[in-house]
C-alpha positions in Angstrom: 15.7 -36.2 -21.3 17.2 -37.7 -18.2 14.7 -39.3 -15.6 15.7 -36.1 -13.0 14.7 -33.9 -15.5 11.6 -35.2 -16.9 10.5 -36.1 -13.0 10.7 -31.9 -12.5 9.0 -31.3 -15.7 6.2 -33.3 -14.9 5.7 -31.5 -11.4 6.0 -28.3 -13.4 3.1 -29.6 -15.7 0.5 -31.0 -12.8 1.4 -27.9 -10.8 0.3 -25.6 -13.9 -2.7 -27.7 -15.1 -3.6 -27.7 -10.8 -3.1 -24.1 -10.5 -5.8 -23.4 -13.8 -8.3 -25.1 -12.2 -7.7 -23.8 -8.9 -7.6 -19.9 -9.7 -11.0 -18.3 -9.6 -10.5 -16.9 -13.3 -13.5 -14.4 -12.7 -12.2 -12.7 -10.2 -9.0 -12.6 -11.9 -10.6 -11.3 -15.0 -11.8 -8.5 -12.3 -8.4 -6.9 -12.1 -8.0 -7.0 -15.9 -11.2 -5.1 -17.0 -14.3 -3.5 -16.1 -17.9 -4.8 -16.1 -18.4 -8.1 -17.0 -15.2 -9.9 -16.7 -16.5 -13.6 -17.1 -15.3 -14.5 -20.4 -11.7 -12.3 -20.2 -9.7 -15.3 -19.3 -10.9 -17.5 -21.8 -9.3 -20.5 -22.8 -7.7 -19.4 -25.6 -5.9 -16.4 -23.6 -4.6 -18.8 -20.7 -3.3 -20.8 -23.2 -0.8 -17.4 -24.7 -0.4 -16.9 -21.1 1.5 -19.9 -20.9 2.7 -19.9 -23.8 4.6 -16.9 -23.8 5.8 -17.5 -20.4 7.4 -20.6 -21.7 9.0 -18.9 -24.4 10.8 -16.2 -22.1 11.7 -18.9 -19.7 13.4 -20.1 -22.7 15.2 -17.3 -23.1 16.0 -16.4 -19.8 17.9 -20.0 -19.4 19.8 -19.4 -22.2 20.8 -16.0 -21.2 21.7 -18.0 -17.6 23.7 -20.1 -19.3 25.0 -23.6 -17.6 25.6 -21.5 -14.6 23.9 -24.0 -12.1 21.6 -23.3 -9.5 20.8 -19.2 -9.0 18.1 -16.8 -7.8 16.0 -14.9 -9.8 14.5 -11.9 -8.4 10.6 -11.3 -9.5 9.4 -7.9 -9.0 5.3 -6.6 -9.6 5.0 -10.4 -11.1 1.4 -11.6 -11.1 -0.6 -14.0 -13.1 1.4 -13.4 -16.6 4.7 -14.5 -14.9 3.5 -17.8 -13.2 4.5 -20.4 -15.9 8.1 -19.3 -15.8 8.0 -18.7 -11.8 7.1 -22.0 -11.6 9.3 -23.7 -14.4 12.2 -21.6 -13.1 11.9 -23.4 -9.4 10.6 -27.3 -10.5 12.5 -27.3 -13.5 15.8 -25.5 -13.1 15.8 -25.8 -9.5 16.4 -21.8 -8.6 15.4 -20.1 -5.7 12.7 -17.3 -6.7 11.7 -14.3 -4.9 8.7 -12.9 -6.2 8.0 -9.4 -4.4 4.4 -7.5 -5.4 1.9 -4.7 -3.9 -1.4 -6.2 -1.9 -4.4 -6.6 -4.0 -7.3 -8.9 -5.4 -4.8 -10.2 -8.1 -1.8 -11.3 -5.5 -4.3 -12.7 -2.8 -5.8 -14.7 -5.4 -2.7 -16.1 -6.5 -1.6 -16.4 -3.2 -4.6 -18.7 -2.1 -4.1 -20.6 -5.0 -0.9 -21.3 -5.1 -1.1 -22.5 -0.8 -4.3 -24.7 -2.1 -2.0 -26.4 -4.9 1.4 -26.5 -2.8 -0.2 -28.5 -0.3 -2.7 -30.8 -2.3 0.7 -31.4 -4.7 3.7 -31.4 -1.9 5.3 -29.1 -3.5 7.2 -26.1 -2.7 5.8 -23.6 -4.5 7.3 -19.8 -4.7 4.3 -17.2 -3.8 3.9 -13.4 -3.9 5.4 -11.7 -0.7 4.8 -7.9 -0.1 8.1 -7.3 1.6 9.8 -4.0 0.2 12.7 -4.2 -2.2 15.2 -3.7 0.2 14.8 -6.7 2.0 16.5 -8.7 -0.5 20.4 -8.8 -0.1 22.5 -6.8 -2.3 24.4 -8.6 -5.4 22.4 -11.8 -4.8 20.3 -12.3 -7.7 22.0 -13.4 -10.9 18.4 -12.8 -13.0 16.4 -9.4 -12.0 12.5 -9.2 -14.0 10.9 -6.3 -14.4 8.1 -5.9 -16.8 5.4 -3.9 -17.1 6.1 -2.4 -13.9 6.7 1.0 -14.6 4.4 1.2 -17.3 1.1 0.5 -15.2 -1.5 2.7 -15.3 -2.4 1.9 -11.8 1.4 2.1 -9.5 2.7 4.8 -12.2 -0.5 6.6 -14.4 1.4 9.5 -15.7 4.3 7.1 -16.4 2.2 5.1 -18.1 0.7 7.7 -20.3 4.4 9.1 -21.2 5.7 6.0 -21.9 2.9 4.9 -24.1 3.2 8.5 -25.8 -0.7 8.5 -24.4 -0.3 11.9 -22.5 -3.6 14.2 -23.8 -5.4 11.2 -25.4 -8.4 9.4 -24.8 -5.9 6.0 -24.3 -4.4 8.4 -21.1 -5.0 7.8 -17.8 -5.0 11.9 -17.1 -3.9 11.2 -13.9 -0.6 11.4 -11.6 2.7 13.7 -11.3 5.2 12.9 -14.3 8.2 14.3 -11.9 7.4 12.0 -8.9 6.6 8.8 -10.4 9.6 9.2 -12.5 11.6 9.8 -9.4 10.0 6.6 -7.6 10.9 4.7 -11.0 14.3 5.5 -10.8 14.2 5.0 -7.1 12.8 1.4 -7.6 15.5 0.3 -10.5 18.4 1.2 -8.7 17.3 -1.0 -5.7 16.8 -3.5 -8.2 20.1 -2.7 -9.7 21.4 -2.9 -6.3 20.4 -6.6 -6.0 22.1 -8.1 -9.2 25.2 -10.5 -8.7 27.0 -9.8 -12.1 26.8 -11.0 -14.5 23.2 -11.3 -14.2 20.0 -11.5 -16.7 17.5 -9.1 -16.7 14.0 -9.3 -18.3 12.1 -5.9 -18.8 10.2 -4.5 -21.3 11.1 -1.6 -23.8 8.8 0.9 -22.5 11.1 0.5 -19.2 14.7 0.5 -20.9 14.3 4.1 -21.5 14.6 4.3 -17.8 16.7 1.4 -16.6 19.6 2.1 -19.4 20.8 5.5 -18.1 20.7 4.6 -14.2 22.7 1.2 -15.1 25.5 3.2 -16.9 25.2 5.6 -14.0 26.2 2.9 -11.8 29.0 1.9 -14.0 27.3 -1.3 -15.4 26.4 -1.9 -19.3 23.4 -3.6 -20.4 23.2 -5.6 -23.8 19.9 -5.8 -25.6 19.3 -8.5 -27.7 17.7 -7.9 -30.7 14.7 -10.3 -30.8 11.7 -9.4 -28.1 8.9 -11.5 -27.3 5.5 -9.6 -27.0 3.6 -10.4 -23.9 0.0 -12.5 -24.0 -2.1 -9.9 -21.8 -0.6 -5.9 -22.8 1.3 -6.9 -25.8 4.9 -5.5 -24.5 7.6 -6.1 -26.0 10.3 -7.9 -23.2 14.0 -8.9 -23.8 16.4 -10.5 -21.6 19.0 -8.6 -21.3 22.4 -9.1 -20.1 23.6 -7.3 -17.1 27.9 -6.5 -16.9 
């Protein structure tokens, strides 16, 4: 490991060990679960969070290649996607935009994130609620997506469809099929509309089903490898995904 890169790694490290004992991991827990949400975020679930997120960053650079310097594009991330946020801008050096809806779970991020930036001096990427199509078009070379369209709170009768829960006590029981399917489709070509080919894209299963047929749509082809790695908090099952 040469001294440049093991410099960034360390960053990486104190800005992730920083960042756990910054985050108020109660209220957190909050957005995760009802009732008592005290011991969600234990340690042994911070530690998969990590984990995994270490594990798809692996995969991600691999998929990137030796490509140099890029941009990744970061849509609905939140707490599960901060380890490779972060590794992806100290360690590779790429520029990240990272675009979510308002709520508890960004602004606590958000806070956390400014309190650690400064006490660190670093520059660290944070949540911005600008809409999609304020990112340029074909400027991204890696596009995420996962558990987006799946959540039960942005897309409930998505959700339930997806996660063949429609009619069961797992389903939300809530939302229109035919207009959150529209707004799906709506979102994914934006994203679509963003990628500088070839480009990576990480998204989850559940999602493919709707990001396959508006990619071939648009003339592009997507390969799916065949390994996925299952995600620490919902248990998804994401790919990176090559975009042509």
């Amino acid at each position: 490991m040469t001294a440049s890169i093991q410099e960034s790694a360390q960053r990486f490290g104190a800005a992730l060990a920083a960042l756990e004992d910054e985050l108020d991991w109660e209220r957190l827990g909050a957005c995760y679960c009802q009732g008592d949400a005290r011991g969600f975020f234990d340690a042994e679930r911070r530690e998969a969070l990590v984990d995994v997120g270490l594990q798809l960053l692996d995969d991600v650079a691999a998929a990137l290649g030796a490509g140099g310097p890029g941009r990744s594009l970061y849509v609905g991330a939140a707490l599960a996607e901060l380890a490779p946020i972060l590794a992806e801008r100290l360690v590779l050096g790429r520029e990240v935009v990272w675009l979510n809806r308002a709520g508890p779970e960004v602004d606590e991020l958000t806070r956390a994130l400014v309190a650690v930036a400064d006490r660190l001096g670093l520059d660290l990427p944070r949540p911005s609620t600008a809409a999609l199509g304020s990112v340029a078009p074909a400027s991204c070379d890696h596009l995420w997506l996962v558990s987006v369209l799946s959540d039960p709170e942005a897309f409930p009768a998505l959700h339930d469809e997806l996660y063949q829960r429609r009619g069961t006590e797992l389903g939300t029981g809530r939302g229109e099929l035919a207009l959150e399917r529209l707004q799906a489709q709506e979102l994914v070509a934006a994203l679509l509309g963003c990628a500088a080919l070839p480009a990576a894209l990480t998204t989850s299963d559940e999602e493919l089903g709707i990001i396959v047929p508006l990619a071939r749509s648009r003339g592009l082809e997507l390969e799916i490898p065949p390994r996925a790695r299952l995600t620490a908090l919902v248990g998804d099952a994401v790919r990176v995904c090559r975009l042509t």
